[in-house]
LUMRO-538742 format. One record per residue (C-alpha): x, y, z; chain; residue in one letter; residue number from 1. Coordinates in steps of 0.25 Angstrom, whole numbers, padded with zeros to 4 digits. Layout:
<atoms>
<atom east="X" north="Y" up="Z" chain="A" res="A" n="NUM"/>
...
</atoms>
This chain:
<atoms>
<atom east="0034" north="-0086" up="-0011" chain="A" res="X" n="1"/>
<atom east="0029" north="-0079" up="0003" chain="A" res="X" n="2"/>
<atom east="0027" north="-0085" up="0017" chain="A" res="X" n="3"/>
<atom east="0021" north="-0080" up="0029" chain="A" res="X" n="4"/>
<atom east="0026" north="-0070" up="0035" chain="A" res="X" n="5"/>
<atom east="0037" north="-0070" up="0048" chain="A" res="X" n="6"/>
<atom east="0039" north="-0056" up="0051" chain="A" res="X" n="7"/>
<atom east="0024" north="-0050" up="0052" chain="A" res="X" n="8"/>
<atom east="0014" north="-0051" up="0062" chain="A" res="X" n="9"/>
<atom east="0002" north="-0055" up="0054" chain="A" res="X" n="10"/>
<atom east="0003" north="-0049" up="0039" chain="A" res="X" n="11"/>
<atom east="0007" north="-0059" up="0031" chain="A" res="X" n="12"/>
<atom east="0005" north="-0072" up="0038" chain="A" res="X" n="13"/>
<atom east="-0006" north="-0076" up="0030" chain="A" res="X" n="14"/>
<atom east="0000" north="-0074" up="0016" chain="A" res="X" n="15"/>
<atom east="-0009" north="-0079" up="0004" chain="A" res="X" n="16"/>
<atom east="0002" north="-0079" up="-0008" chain="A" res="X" n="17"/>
<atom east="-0005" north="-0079" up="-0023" chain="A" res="X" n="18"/>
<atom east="0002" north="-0080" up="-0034" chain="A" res="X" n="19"/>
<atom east="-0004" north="-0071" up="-0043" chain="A" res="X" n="20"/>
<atom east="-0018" north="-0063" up="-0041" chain="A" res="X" n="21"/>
<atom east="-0027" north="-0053" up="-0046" chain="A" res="X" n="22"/>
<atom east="-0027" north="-0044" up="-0033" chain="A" res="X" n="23"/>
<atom east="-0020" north="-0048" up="-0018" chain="A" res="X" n="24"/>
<atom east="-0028" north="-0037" up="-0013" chain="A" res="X" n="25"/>
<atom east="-0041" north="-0043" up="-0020" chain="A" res="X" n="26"/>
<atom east="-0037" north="-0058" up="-0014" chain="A" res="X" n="27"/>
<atom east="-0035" north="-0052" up="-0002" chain="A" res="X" n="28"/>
<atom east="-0048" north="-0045" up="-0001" chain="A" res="X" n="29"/>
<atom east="-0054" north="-0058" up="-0004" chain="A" res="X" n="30"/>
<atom east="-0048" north="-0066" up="0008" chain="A" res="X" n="31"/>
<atom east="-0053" north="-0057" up="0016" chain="A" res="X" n="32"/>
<atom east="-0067" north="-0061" up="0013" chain="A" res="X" n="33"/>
<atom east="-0063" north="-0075" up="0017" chain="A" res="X" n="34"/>
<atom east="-0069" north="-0082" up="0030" chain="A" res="X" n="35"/>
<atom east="-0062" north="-0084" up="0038" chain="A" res="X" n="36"/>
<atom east="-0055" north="-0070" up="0036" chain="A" res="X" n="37"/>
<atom east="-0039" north="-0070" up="0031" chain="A" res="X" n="38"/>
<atom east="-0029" north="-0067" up="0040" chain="A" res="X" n="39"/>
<atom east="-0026" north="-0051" up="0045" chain="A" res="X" n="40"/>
<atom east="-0012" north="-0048" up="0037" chain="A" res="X" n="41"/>
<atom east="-0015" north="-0058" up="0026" chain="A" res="X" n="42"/>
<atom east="-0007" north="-0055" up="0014" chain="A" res="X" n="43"/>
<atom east="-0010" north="-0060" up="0001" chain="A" res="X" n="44"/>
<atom east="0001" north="-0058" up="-0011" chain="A" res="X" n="45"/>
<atom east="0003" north="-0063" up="-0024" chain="A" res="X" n="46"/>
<atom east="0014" north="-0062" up="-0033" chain="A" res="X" n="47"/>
<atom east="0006" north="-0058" up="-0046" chain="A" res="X" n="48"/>
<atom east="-0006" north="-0047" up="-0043" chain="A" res="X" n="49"/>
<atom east="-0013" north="-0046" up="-0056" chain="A" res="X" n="50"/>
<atom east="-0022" north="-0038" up="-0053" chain="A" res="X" n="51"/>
<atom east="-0017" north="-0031" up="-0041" chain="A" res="X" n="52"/>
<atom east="-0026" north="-0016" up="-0040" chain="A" res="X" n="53"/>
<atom east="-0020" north="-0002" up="-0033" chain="A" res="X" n="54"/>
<atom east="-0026" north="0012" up="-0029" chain="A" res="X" n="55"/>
<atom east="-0037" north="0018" up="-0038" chain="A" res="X" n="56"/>
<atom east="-0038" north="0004" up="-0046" chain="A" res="X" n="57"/>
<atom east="-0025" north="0003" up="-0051" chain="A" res="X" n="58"/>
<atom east="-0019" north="-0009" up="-0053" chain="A" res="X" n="59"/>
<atom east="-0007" north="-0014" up="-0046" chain="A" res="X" n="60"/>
<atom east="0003" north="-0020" up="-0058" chain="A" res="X" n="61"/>
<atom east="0016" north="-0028" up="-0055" chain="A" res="X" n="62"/>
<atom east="0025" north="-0039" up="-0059" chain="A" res="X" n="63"/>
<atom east="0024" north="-0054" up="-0054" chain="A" res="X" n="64"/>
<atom east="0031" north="-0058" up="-0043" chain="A" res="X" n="65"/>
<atom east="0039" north="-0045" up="-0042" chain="A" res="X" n="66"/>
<atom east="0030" north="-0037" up="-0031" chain="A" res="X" n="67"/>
<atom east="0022" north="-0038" up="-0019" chain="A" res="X" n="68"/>
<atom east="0007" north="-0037" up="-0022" chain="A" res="X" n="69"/>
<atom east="0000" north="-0041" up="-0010" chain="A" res="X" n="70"/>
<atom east="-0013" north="-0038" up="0000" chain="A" res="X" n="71"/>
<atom east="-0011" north="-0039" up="0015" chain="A" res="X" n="72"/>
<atom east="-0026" north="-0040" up="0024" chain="A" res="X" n="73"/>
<atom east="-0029" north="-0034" up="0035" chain="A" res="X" n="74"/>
<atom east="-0038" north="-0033" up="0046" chain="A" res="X" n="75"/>
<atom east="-0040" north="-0021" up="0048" chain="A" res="X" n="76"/>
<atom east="-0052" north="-0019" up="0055" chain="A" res="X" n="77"/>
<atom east="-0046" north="-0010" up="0066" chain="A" res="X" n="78"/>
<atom east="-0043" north="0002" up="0057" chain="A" res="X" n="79"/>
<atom east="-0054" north="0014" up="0055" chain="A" res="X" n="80"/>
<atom east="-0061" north="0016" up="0041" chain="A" res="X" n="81"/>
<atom east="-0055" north="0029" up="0039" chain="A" res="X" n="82"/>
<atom east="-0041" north="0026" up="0042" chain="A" res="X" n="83"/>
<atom east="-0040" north="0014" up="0030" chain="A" res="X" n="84"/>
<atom east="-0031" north="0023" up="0023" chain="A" res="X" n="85"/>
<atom east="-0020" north="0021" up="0033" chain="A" res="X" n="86"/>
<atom east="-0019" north="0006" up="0026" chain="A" res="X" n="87"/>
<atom east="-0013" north="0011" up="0016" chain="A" res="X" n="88"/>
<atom east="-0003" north="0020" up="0025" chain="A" res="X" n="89"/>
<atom east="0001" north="0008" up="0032" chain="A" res="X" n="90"/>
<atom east="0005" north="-0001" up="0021" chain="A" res="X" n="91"/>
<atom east="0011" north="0011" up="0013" chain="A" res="X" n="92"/>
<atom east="0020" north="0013" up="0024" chain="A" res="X" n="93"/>
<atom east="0023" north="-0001" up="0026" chain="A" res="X" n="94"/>
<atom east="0027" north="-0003" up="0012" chain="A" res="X" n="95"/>
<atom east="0038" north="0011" up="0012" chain="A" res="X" n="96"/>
<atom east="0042" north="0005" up="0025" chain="A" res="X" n="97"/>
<atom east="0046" north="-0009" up="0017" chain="A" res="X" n="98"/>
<atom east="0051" north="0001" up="0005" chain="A" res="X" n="99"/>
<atom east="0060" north="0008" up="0012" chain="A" res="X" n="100"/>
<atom east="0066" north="-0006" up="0022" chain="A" res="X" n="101"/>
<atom east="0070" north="-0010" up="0007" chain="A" res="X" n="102"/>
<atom east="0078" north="0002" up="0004" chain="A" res="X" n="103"/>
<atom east="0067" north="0008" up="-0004" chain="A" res="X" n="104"/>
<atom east="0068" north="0023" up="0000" chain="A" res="X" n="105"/>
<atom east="0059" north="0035" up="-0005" chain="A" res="X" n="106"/>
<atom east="0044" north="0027" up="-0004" chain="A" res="X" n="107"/>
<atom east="0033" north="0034" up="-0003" chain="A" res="X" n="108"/>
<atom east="0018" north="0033" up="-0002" chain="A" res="X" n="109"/>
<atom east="0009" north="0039" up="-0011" chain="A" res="X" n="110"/>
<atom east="-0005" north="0042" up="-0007" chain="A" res="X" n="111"/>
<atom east="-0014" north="0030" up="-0007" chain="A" res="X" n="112"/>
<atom east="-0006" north="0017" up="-0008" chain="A" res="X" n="113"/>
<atom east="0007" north="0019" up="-0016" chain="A" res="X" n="114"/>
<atom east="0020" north="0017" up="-0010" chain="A" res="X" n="115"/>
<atom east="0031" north="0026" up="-0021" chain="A" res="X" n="116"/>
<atom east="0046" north="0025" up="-0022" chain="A" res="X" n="117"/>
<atom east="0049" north="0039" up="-0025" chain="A" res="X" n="118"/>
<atom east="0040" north="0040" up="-0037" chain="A" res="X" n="119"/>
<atom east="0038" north="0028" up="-0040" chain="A" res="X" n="120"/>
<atom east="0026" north="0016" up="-0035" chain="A" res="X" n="121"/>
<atom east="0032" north="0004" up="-0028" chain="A" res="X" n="122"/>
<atom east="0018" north="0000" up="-0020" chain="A" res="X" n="123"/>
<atom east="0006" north="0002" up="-0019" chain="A" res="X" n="124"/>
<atom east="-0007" north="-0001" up="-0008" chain="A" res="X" n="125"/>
<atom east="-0021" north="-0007" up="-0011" chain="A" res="X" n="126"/>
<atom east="-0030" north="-0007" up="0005" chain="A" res="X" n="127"/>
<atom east="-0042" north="-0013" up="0002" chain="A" res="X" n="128"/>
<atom east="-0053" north="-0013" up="0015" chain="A" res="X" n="129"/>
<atom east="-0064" north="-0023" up="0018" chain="A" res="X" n="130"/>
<atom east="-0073" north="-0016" up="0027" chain="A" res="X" n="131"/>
<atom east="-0082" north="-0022" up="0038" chain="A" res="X" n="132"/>
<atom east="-0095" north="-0012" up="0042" chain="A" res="X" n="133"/>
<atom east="-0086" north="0001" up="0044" chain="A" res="X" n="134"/>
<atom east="-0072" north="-0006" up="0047" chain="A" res="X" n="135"/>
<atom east="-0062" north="-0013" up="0040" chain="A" res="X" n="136"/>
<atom east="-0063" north="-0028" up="0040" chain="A" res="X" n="137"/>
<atom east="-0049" north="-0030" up="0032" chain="A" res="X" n="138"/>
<atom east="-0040" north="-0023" up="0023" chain="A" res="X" n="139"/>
<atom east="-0031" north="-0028" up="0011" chain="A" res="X" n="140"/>
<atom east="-0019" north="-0021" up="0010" chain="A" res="X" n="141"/>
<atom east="-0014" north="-0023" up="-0007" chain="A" res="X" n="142"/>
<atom east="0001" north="-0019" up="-0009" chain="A" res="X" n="143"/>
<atom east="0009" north="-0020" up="-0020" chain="A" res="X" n="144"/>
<atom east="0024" north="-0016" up="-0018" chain="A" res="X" n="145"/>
<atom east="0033" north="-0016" up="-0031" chain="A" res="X" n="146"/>
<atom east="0045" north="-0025" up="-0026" chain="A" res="X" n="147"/>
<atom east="0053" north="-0031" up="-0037" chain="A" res="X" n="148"/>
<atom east="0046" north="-0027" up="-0051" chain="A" res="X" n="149"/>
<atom east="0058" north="-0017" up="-0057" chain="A" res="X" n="150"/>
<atom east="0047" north="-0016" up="-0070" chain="A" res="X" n="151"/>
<atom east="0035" north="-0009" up="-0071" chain="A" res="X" n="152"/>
<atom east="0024" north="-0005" up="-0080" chain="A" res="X" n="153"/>
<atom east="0026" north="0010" up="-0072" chain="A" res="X" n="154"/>
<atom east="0037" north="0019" up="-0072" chain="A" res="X" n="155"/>
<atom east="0031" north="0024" up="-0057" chain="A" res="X" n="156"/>
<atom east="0034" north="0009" up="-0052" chain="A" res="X" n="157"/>
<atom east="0046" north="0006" up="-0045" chain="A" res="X" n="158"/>
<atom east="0048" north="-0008" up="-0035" chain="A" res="X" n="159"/>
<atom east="0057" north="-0011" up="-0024" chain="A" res="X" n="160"/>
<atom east="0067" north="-0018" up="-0033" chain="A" res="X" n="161"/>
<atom east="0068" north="-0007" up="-0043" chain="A" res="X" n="162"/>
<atom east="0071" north="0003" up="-0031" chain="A" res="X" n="163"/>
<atom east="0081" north="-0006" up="-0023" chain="A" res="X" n="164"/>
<atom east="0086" north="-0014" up="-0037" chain="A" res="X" n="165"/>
<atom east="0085" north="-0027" up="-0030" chain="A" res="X" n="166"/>
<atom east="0073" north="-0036" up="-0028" chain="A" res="X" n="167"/>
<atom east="0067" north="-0040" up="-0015" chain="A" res="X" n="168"/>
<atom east="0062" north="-0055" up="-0012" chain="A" res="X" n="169"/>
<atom east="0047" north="-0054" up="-0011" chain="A" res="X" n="170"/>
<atom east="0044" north="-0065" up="0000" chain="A" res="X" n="171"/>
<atom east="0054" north="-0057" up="0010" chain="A" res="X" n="172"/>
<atom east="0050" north="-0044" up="0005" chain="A" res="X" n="173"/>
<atom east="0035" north="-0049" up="0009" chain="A" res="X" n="174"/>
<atom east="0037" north="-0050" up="0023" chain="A" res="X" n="175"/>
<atom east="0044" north="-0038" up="0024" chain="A" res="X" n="176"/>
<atom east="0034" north="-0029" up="0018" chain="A" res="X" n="177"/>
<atom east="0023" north="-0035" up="0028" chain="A" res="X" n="178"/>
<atom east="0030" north="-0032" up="0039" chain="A" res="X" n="179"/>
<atom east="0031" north="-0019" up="0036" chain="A" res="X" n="180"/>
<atom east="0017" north="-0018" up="0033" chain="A" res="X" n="181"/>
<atom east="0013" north="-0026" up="0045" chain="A" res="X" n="182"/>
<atom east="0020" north="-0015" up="0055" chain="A" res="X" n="183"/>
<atom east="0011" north="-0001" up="0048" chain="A" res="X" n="184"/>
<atom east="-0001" north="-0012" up="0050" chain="A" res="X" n="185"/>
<atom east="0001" north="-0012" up="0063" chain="A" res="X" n="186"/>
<atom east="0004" north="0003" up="0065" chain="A" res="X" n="187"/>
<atom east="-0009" north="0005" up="0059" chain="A" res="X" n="188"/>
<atom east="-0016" north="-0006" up="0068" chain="A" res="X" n="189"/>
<atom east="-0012" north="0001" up="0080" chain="A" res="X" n="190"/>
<atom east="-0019" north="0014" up="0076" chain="A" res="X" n="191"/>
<atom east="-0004" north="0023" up="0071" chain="A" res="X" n="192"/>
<atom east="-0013" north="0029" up="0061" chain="A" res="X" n="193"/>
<atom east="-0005" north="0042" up="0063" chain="A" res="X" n="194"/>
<atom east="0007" north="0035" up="0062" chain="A" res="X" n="195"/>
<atom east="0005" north="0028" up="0050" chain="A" res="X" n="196"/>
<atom east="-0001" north="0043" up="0045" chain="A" res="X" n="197"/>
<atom east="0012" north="0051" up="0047" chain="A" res="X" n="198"/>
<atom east="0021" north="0039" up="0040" chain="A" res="X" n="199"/>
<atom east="0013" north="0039" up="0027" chain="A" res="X" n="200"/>
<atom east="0012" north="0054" up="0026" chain="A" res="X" n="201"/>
<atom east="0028" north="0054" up="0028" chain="A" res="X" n="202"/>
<atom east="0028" north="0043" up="0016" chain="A" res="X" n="203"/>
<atom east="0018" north="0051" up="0007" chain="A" res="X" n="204"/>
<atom east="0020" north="0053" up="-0006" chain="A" res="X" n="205"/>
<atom east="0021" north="0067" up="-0011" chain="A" res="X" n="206"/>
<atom east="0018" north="0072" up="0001" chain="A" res="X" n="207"/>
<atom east="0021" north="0087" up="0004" chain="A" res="X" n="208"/>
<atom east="0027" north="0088" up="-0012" chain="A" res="X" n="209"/>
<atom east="0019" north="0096" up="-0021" chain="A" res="X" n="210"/>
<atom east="0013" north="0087" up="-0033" chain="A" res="X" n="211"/>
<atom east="0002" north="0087" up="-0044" chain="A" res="X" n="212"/>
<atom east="-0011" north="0079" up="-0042" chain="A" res="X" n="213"/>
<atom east="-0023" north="0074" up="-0046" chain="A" res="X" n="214"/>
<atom east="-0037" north="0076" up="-0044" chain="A" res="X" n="215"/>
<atom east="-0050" north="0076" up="-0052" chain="A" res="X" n="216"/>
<atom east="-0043" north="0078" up="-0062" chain="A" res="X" n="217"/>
<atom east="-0037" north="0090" up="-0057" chain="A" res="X" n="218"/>
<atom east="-0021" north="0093" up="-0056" chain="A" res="X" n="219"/>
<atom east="-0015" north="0099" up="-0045" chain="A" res="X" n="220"/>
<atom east="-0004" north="0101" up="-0035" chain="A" res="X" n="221"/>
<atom east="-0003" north="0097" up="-0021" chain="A" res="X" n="222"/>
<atom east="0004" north="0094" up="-0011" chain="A" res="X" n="223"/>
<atom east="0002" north="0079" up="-0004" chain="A" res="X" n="224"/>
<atom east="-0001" north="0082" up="0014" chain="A" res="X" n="225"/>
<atom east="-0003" north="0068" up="0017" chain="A" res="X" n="226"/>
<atom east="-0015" north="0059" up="0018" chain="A" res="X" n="227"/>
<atom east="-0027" north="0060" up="0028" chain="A" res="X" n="228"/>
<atom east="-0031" north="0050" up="0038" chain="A" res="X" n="229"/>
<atom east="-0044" north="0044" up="0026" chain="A" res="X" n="230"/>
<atom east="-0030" north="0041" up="0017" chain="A" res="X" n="231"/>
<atom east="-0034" north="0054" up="0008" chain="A" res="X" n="232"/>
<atom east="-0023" north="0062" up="0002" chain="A" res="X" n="233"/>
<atom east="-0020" north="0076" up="0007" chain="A" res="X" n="234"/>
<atom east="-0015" north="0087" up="-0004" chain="A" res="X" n="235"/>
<atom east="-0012" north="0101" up="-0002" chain="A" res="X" n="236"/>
<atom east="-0020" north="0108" up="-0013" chain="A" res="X" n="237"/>
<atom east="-0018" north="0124" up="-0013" chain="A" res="X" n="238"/>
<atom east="-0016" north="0123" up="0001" chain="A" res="X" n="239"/>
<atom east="-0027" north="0116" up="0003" chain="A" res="X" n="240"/>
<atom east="-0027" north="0099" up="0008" chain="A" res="X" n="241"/>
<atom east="-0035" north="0091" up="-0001" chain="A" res="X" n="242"/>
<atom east="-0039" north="0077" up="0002" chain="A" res="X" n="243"/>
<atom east="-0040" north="0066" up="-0010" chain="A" res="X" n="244"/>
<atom east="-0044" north="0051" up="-0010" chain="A" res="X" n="245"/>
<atom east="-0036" north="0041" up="-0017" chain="A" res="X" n="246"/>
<atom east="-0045" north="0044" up="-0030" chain="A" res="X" n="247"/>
<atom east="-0046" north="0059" up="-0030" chain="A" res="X" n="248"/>
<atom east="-0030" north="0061" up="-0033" chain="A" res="X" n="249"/>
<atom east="-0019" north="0057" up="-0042" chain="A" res="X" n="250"/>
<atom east="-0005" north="0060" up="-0041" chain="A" res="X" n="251"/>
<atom east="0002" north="0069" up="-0053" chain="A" res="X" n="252"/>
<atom east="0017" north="0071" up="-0050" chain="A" res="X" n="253"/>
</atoms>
């Protein structure tokens, strides 16, 4: 069903395709252990994730041969500890730019791995680090982008398909995508952290509207500023900024 790749640098040229299985992001995980080490930019995909995992242990479910679920490694030795969060600004931004070259207009992202059409989920990011002493010795990036599914389980789900009314040819759309991601990857590689910074916060969710949240199981209203550098999400409470992990707030309306 997939090839190699012609139109990317290195992602995707080793492509391990897999029917069906439990986690692309656990397979990947495992092949990094491997000796010798897998390929820099390998991806592996599966047409059937059974067990695919997101955010806060939620589970990633979705229709057979209808979406994307796949995990890209990376070697990412080069990037600092405290700067892992902008993984997931570079592949979130990577997957609005695909979004909107398919005519998919109003995406957003919301704070820490989701990519929304307007209120509705259409993606979502799962970055997984192996570490090395103090640096990174790889990275899986797990994506799951909603592509042809026009059924779901959740009202708050929505898919390419159902946006534009036609569906997409996978294998096509595959390489597509990669590209995408492959050109943010090599933002961040040369070092444009503050580039990639100003580009997600333009694509935040929420941001600058006022809305009701969560925390310890408090209610309250603030107002989403951004996200700083350690990937932690910035709220003006009473005037105030507060700073919450990905654990520490939930989103209300």
């Amino acid at each position: 069903m997939y090839k190699i790749l012609a139109s990317t640098v290195f992602l995707g040229k080793n492509l391990v395709f897999m029917p069906e299985c439990h986690s692309t992001n656990t397979l990947a995980q495992q092949l990094c252990q491997e000796t010798p080490p897998v390929a820099d930019g390998t991806v592996v995909i599966t047409s059937n994730q059974t067990a695919g995992r997101g955010q806060r242990g939620n589970t990633w479910h979705v229709e057979p041969g209808k979406n994307f679920t796949f995990s890209i490694i990376l070697n990412t030795s080069f990037l600092a500890i405290q700067h892992q969060f902008y993984l997931n600004i570079f592949t979130s931004l990577a997957i609005k730019t695909y979004l909107r070259s398919k005519g998919c207009e109003g995406v957003s992202i919301k704070w820490p791995n989701d990519l929304h059409h307007k209120s509705s989920k259409i993606g979502g990011i799962l970055v997984e680090n192996q570490l090395s002493g103090n640096r990174f010795s790889s990275s899986v990036v797990g994506i799951g982008l909603n592509v042809n599914q026009r059924q779901f389980e959740l009202e708050s789900a929505t898919s390419i398909s159902l946006i534009l009314d036609r569906e997409l040819d996978l294998a096509s759309e595959l390489e597509i995508l990669l590209h995408a991601i492959e050109i943010r990857y090599f933002q961040l590689r040369s070092g444009d952290l503050d580039g990639l910074m100003r580009d997600y916060l333009q694509a935040l969710h929420w941001r600058n509207e006022v809305h009701t949240f969560s925390s310890k199981g408090q209610s309250f209203t603030g107002i989403i500023q951004g996200v700083d550098p350690a990937g932690r999400l910035v709220v003006q409470v009473d005037n105030k900024e507060q700073f919450f992990d990905v654990r520490e707030i939930s989103y209300d309306h």
